[in-house]
C-alpha positions in Angstrom: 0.0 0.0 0.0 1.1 3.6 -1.0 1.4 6.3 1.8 -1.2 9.1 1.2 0.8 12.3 0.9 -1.4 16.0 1.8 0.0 19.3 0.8 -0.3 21.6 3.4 0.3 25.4 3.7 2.9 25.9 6.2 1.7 29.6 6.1 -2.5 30.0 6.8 -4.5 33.0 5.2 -4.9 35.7 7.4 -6.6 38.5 6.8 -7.9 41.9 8.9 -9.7 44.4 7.5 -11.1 48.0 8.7 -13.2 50.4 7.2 -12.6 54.4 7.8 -15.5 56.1 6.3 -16.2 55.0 2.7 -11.7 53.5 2.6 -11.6 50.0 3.1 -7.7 48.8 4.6 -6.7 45.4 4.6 -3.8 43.7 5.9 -3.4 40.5 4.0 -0.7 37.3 4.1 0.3 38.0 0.4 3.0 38.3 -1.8 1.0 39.9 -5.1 -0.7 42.9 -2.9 -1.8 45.1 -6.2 -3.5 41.8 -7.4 -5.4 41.2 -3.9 -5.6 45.1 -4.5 -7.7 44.9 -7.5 -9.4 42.0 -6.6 -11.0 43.5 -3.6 -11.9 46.3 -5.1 -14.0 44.7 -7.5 -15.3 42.1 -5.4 -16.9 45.0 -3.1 -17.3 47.2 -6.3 -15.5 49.8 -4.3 -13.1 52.6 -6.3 -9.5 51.7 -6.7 -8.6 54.7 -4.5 -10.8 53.8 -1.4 -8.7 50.2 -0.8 -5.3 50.3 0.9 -3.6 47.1 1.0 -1.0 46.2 3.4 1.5 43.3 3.6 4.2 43.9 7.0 5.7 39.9 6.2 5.8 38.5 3.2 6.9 35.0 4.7 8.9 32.4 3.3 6.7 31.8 0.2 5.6 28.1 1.6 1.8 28.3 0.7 -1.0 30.4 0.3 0.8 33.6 -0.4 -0.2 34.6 -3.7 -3.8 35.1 -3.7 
């Protein structure tokens, strides 16, 4: 019998978001911020201008970091 192998993120999603007035600010675990940017923005249908995305740690790039 073959062993069962999983991939697993060594890096979860996390996400916090906070609204000031009609600006939306997100921090987000990403490493393609302008794309989570954009996709926000549209997801909500909110102006490019009122979403601020922030990313203080890229991490190490082991999973879930691009979207």
């Amino acid at each position: 019998q073959l062993a069962r192998n999983h991939h697993n993120p060594m890096e979860p999603h996390a996400t916090l978001a906070r609204w000031d007035g009609n600006k939306l600010t997100v921090w987000d675990k990403t490493q393609w911020v302008m794309g989570t940017h954009d996709e926000i923005a549209a997801v909500f249908g909110l102006p490019a201008d009122s979403v601020r995305v922030i990313n203080p740690f890229v991490g190490g790039g082991f999973g879930s970091g691009l979207r």
